[in-house]
Every structure is written in C-alpha cells, then in structure tokens.
C-alpha positions in Angstrom: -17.1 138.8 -37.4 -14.9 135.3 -36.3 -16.5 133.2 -34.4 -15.7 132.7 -30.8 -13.5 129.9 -29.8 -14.5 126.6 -29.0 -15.0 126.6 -24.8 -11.8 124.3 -24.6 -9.8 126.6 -26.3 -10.4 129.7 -24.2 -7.7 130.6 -21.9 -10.0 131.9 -19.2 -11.7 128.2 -19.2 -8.5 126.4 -19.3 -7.0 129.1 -16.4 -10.1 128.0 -14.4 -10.3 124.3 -14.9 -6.3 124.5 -13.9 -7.1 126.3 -10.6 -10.4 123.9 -9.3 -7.6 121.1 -9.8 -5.3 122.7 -8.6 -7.0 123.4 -5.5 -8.8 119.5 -5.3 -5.2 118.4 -5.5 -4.2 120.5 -2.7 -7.2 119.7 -0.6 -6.5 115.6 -0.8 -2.6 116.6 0.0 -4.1 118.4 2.9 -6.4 115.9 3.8 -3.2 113.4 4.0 -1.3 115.6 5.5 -3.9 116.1 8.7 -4.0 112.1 8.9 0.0 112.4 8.8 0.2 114.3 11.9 -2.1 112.3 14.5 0.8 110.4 15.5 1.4 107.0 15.9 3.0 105.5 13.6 4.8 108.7 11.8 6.0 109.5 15.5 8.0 106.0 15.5 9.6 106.3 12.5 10.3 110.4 12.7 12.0 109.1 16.3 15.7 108.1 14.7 16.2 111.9 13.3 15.7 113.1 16.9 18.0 110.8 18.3 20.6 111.6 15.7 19.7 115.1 16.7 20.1 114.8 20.3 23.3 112.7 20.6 22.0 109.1 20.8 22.4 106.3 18.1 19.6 105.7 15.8 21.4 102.1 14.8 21.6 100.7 18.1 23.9 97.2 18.0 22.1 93.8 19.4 22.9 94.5 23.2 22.6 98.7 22.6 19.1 100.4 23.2 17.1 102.4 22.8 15.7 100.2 20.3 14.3 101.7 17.3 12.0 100.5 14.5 14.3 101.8 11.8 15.9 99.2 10.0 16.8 101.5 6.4 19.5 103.9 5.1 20.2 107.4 7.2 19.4 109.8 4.4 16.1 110.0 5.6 17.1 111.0 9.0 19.0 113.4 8.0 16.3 114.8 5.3 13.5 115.1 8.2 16.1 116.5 10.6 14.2 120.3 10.9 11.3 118.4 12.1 13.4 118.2 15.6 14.0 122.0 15.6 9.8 122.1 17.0 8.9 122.9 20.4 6.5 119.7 20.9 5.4 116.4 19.2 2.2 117.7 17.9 4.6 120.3 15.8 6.9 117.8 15.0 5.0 115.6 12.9 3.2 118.6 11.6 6.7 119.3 10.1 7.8 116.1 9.6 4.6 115.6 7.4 5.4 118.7 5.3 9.1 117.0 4.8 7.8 113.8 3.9 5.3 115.1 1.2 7.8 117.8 -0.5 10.1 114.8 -1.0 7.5 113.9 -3.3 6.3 117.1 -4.6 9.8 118.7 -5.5 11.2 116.1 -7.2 7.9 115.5 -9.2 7.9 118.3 -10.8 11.8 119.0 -11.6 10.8 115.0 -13.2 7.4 115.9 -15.1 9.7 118.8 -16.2 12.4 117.0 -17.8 10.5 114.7 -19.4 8.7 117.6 -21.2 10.1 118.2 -25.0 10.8 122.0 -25.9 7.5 122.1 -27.4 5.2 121.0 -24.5 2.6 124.1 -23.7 2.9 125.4 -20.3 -0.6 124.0 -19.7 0.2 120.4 -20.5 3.2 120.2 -18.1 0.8 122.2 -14.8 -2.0 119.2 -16.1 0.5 116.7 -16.2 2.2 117.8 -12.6 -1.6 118.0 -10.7 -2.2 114.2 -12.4 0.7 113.0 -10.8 0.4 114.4 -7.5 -3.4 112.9 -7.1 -2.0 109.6 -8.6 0.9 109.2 -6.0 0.0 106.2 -3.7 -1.7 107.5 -0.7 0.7 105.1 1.6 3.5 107.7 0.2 1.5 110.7 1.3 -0.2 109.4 4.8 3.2 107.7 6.4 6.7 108.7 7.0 8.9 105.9 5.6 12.1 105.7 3.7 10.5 105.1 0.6 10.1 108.8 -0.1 13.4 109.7 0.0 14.3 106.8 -2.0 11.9 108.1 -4.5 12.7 111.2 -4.5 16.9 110.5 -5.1 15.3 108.3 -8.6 13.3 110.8 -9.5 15.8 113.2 -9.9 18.5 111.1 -11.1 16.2 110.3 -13.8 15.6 114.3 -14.1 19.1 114.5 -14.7 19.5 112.1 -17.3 16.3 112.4 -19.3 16.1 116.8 -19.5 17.4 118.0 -23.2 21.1 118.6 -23.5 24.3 116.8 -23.8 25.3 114.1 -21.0 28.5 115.8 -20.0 30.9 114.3 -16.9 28.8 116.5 -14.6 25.9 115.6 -15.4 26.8 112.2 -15.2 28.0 111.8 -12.1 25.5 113.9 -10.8 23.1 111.3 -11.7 25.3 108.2 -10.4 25.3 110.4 -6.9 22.2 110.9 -6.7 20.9 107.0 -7.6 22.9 105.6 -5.7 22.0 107.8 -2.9 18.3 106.1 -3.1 20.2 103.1 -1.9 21.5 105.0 1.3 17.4 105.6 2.0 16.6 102.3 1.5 18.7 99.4 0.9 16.6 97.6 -2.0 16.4 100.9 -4.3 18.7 99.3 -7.0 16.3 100.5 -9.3 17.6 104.0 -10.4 21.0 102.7 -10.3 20.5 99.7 -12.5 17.7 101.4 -14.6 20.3 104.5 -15.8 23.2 102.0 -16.4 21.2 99.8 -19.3 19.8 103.2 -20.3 23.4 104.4 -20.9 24.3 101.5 -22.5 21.2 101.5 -24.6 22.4 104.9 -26.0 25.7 105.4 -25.6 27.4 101.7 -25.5 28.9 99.0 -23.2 31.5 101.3 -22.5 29.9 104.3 -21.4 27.6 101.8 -19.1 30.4 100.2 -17.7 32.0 103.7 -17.1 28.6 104.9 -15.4 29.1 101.8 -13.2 32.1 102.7 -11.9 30.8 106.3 -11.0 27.6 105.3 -9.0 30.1 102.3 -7.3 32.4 105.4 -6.2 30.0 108.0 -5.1 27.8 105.1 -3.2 30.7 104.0 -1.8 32.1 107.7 -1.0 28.8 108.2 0.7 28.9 104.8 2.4 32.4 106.1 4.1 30.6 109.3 5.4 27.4 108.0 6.5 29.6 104.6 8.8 31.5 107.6 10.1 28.7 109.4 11.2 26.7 106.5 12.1 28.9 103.8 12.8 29.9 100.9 10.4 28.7 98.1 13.1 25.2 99.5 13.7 24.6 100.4 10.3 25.4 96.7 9.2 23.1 95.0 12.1 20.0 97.5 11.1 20.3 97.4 7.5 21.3 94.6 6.2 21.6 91.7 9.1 18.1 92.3 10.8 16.2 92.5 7.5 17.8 89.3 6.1 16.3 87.0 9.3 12.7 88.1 7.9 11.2 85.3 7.0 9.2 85.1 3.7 5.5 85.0 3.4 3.6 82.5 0.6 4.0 85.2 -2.3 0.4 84.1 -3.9 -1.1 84.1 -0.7 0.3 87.6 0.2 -0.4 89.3 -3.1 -4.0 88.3 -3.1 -4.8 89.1 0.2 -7.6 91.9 0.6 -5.7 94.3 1.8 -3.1 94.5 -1.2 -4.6 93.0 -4.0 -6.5 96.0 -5.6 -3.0 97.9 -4.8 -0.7 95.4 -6.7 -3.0 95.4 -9.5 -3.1 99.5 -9.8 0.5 99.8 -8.9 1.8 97.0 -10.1 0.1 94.1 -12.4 -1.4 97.2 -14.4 2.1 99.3 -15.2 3.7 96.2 -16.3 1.5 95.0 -18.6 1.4 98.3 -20.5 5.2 97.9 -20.2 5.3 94.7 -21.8 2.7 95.9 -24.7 4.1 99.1 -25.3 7.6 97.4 -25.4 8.1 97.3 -29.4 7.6 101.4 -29.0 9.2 102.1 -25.9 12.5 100.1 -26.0 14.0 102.4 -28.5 17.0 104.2 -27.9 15.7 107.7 -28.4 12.3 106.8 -26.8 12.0 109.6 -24.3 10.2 107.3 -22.2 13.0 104.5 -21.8 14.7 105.9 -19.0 11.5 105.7 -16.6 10.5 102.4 -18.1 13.9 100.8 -17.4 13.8 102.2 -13.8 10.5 100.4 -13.6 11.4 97.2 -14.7 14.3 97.2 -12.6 12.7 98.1 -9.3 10.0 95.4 -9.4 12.0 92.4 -7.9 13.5 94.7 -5.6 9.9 96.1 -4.8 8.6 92.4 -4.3 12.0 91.8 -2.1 11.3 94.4 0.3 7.0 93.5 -0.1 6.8 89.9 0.3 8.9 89.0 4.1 6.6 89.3 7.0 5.8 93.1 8.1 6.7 94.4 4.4 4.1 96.4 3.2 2.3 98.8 0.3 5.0 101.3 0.1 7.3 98.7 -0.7 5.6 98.6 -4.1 6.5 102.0 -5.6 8.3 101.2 -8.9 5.4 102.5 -11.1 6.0 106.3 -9.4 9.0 106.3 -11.5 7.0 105.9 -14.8 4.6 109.1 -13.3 6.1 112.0 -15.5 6.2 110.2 -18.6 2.5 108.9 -18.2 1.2 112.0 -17.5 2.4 114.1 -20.0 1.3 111.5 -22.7 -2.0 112.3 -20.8 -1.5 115.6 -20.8 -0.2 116.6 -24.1 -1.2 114.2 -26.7 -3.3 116.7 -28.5 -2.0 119.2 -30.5 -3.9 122.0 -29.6 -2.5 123.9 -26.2 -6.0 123.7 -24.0 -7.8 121.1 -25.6 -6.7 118.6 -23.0 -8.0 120.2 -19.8 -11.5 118.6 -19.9 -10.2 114.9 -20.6 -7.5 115.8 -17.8 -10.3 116.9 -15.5 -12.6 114.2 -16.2 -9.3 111.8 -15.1 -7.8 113.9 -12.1 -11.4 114.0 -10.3 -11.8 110.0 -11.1 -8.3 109.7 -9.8 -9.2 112.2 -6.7 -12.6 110.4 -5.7 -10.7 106.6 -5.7 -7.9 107.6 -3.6 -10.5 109.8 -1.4 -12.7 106.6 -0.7 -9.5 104.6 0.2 -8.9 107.0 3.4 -12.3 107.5 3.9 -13.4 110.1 6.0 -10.7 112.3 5.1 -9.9 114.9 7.6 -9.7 118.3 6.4 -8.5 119.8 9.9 -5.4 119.1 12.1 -6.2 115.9 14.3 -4.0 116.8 17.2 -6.1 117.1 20.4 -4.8 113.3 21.3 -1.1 114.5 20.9 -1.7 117.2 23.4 -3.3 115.0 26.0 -0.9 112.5 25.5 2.3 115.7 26.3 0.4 116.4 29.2 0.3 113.0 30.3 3.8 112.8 29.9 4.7 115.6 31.8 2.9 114.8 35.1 4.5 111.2 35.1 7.8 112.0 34.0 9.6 108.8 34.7 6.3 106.3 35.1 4.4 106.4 31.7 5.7 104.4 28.7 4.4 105.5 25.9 5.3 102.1 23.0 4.1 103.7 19.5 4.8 107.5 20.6 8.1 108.4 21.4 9.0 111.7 20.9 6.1 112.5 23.8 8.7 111.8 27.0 11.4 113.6 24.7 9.6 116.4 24.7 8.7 116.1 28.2 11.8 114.2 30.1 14.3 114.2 27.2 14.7 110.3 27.0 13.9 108.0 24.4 12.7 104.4 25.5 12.2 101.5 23.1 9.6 101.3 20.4 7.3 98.3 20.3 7.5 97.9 16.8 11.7 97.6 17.3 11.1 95.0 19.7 8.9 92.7 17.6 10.8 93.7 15.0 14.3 91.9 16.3 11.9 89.0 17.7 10.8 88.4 13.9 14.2 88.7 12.8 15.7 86.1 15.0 17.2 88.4 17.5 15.1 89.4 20.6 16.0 91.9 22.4 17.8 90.7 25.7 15.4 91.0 28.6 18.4 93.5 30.5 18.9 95.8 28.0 14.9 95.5 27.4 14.5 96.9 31.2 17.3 99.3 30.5 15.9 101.0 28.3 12.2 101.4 29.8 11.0 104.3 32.1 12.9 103.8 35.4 9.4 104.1 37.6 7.0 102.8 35.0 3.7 102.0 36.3 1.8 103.5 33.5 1.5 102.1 29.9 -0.7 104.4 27.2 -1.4 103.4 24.2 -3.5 106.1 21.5 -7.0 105.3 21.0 -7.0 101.6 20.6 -4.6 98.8 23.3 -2.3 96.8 21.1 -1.4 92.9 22.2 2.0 92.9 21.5 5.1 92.7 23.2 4.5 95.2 25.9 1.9 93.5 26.8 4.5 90.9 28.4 5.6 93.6 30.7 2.5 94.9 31.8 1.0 92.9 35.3 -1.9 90.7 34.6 -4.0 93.1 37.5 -3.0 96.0 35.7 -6.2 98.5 35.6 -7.5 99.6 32.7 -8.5 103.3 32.0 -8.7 106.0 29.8 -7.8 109.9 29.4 -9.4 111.5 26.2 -8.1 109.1 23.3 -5.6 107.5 25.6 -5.9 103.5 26.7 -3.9 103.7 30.2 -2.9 100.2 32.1 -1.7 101.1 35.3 -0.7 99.5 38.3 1.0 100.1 41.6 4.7 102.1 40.9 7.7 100.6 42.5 8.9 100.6 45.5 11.3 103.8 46.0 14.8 102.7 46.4 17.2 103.9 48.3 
C-alpha cells in the first residue's frame, strides 16, 4: 500500500490554499476599491475625462478655465473615459475605481506570465499572480492617478520583450509603442523606455539599441502628433511640462524621512535597490530572465525621486519597484522543484503581506461608502447655480452640467508660479454662489479667500456648508 502524500503535495490542499488567497486578495482589492469610491479626491482627478467627454478642454491655457488639477499625459483620460458613460457621481467613481485597478490587474498578470519559463507549474504562476496583487502599493489601488496607466504601458512593454520567442520587427515596435506610451500618462516614465533600450543593447548590441531608439522616438512622437491634435499642442505644453517645472523642490533628506514616507521609501524603495545592487553579479547577465525588470527599475528611480521630491509630489510617485513584481514573485513562487510544495511558504507571505497593507488603511471598508455622494447630488440639484462644490466636481455635472474650478488646480498654479487671474478665477465659479460644501472635513485653502468672513457654518449629513446671503438678482 503507498503511502499517502505529504499534505503539501495534495492537489485538493494546494486547490484550497489557492482559493482562501485568492479570495483574501480579492477582499483587500475590494476593500480599496470601497475607499476608492467615497469621492474626493478620485472625483478631482476622474473630472478631466468628463470634460474631454463633454466638449470642454481638460488642459486649460493660463487665462482658460475651468481649471483642473491635472497636470500629466492624456492617456489616462482616455483610459477612464467609460467611467463618464454613468448616470451619477456615486457610479462614476464606482467605475472609475474598477478602471483604475484593472490597469493594474491586467497587465500584471500578462507580466507574471511572461516572465514564467515553459516549465513553471500552473500553480506557481496563480501563487505568484495573488503575491503580486497584495504587494501592489495600496496608494495604486485607493487613488486615481496617472501612475497606473503609466504602469500598466511598462508592464506590458516589458511583457512583450521578456515572453519566450524570437524579437521580431513587430514585436519590437510593439514594445517601443507601448513604453513610450507610459510617457504620454505621465511625463517622468522614462523608465520603460530607457530600461528596454540598454536591455536590447545588453543582448543584441549597440546597434539594435540604437535601432530600438529610433522606434520608441517615432511612435512617442507619432502619438505626441495625435494626442496635440486632440488636445491641443499649447495646453498640453503649459499642463505638462511648464506648470510642473515652477514646482519648487523640497530638502530631499528632510522629505524622505518624514513620517509619512519613510516606512514607504524603505519598502518600495531603499529595500528593492539594495537587493538590486547585491544580486547585481547574478542578475546583470545577458540571459538573466530577470534583467529586463531590473533595468526598468534602475532606470525609473531618479525619475521616481523627480516626480517625488517638489512640493505636492507624493507616494505614488515611487512606483519603480512594481516593475520588478513578476520576477520577484515567481522566484517566490517557484523556487522549489516540486509543483505544490510552495503554497504554505506563499501563504505564510501573502497573509503577512495582506495584514501590513490592511493596518496601513486601517479600518478597511468592506461595503460601498456612498451615502455622502448622494447627499452631496441632492444638494447640488436644489442649488443649481449657488453651491460650489471645490474637491467634487462631477456633482454640478451631474446636476447642472458645468464644471467649475478645482481647488487643488488653483493652489496648484499658485505653487507653480502662475496664479490663476482673479477674472478668469470668478469666471469660472457658480454664477449665484452663496454656498460652499466641502465632504466631511472644511479645508483652509484657497477657497477660503472667496468665502465672506460672516459666512455661517453648517452641516447636511457629511457635508461642511458655509453659506451666506446669495447675490443680488441682476437685471
């Protein structure tokens, strides 16, 4: 009689342990995706693709309006653009929240699957794929932001260049495309592009990197033509590239070892790179199949610190270490022999990973958190033309089909160097505002300016309203 198999090796266990992660995976993407759709911020920066959709320019010049807060490339516009075929804003983040986190989950898993040799088990690549979706930054998963698009465009560029086969023309330029597409979703991704030149050259010669060059400088710049057409060269330039260069810098030591970052740089950051640089004998070798990733890495970091270190960059700047994701994992995943016998080690990780990230958005909804969006569309439809709503647009779109200014595109030109003239401020403001509501909590910033000092202060469900006498009718 043969003994039975060891408990790691049983394809019921392993078929079991694969679904409870599974299914902890999905509840922490829920989870972020219920903290996604309160509003807020998502509802500023999902704004630009309803304007796009609606007629109105999402790149506004320096004496155009409505100001926006979007100051990146227009592929994500375009990418969240069926989030503006809902019916209200509480639906429209719910969908713009699905779009931002399939960015990440698609292109993850067409990755984790390239980097996989021909002899990976099915089971190591679903263990690898669950480890990287709980080890994603939860600032990737709980905010819209360019970043994700960004990622997603490197992620598959490195798909195309790392999955077995020969690099034929198509698949080359396919690649270029789609890296230098990252940089039309945000405008420091040089990663991807750089990272699969030096990795051409690495295996292939000067020649063929120089060659690759020239195919991601002609399909950026092909897309470039298309998206100033569509956009408009002159608004593109003043969002993209002219307002982020008067940021100024923060101290870089002070900023990276504040509290709020520091136990993010060192995960993200500080931690990848140092494997990196003692793994580097291994890993820089030409038919390493973790060089691509690793190259990628190393080239996003300044560009990561670039878009980190001026005043208002933030955590999601720092996403370079995403890139080295599918390799990780399935060295994780797959480095025993035997099919199952990683599934209790990949556990054990998975639920560390899960319970860290957990307490970092600590208490973590597990139900839609919408009731303030719905108070705040019925506020906007009984003063259609008086409230001003600063961090949530797409409520009087839904309700008047306007869009005013965004705080956060105000105080962003004022830290750039370029306020907002005080007409075109007024122009683009609700045309009998008397009412200014703000979600759950009043913020001191540059609406505050507008608001009267005897303004009253009250509140509807999560709503802060300051309100004061409405203007005189004219005539």
């Amino acid at each position: 009689m043969r003994a039975p198999l060891p408990l790691s090796l049983r394809p019921s266990v392993t078929a079991a342990l694969l679904g409870l992660a599974a299914v902890a995976v999905g509840a922490w993407w829920w989870g972020c995706l219920c903290l996604f759709s309160t509003g807020g911020w998502n509802a500023v920066r999902l704004a630009p693709s309803f304007m796009w959709h609606a007629g109105v320019n999402p790149y506004p010049g320096p004496l155009d309006g409505p100001v926006t807060t979007w100051i990146y490339g227009p592929l994500p516009i375009l990418l969240e653009w069926p989030a503006t075929l809902t019916h209200d804003a509480a639906a429209a983040l719910l969908a713009g929240g699905v779009i931002s986190l399939a960015l990440l989950a698609a292109p993850m898993a067409l990755a984790v699957q390239a980097q996989a040799g021909p002899d990976t088990p099915i089971t190591a690549r679903a263990w690898a794929y669950l480890l990287a979706l709980a080890c994603l930054p939860a600032v990737n998963l709980v905010y819209c932001q360019a970043d994700n698009a960004a990622i997603a465009c490197g992620l598959l560029a490195g798909a195309l260049l790392t999955r077995p086969g020969p690099h034929t023309q198509v698949r080359l330029w396919l690649a270029a495309a789609v890296a230098t597409l990252a940089l039309w979703a945000k405008q420091t991704e040089l990663g991807p592009v750089l990272g699969q030149i030096i990795f051409i050259g690495l295996r292939d010669g000067k020649r063929a990197a120089a060659t690759q060059a020239l195919r991601a400088a002609a399909t950026g710049g092909l897309a470039g033509l298309v998206f100033c057409r569509v956009f408009g060269a002159e608004g593109l330039a003043y969002n993209m590239f002219i307002l982020p260069a008067g940021f100024p810098l923060l101290e870089p030591a002070a900023k990276i070892v504040h509290p709020l970052y520091l136990g993010f740089v060192l995960t993200y950051v500080v931690a990848p790179a140092l494997l990196v640089v003692l793994l580097a004998p291994r890993l820089f070798r030409r038919d390493h199949p973790a060089l691509a990733p690793v190259l990628v890495f190393a080239c996003s970091l300044p560009f990561n610190l670039a878009g980190f270190l001026p005043i208002g960059g933030n955590l999601n700047a720092l996403h370079g270490a995403v890139y080295l994701l599918p390799a990780g994992v399935l060295w994780l995943a797959a480095r025993q022999s035997r099919p199952a016998a990683c599934s209790w080690p990949a556990l054990a990780v998975l639920a560390a990973v899960l319970v860290v990230q957990t307490a970092g958005q600590w208490p973590l909804p597990l139900h839609l958190q919408q009731t303030g969006l719905r108070q705040g569309a019925a506020l906007a439809r009984q003063l259609r033309g008086e409230v001003y709503f600063p961090w949530n647009p797409l409520l009087t779109y839904f309700s008047e089909g306007r869009f005013y200014h965004v705080e956060d595109g105000l105080i962003t030109r004022s830290l750039a160097g370029r306020p907002v003239p005080p007409s075109v401020v007024k122009a683009y403001l609700p045309p009998r505002m008397c009412v200014v509501a703000y979600h759950r909590y009043a913020i001191d910033g540059y609406v505050r300016g507008l608001i009267p000092v005897d303004a009253k202060r009250t509140t509807y469900g999560e709503w802060i309203l300051l309100s004061w006498a409405p203007p005189a009718p004219t005539r």
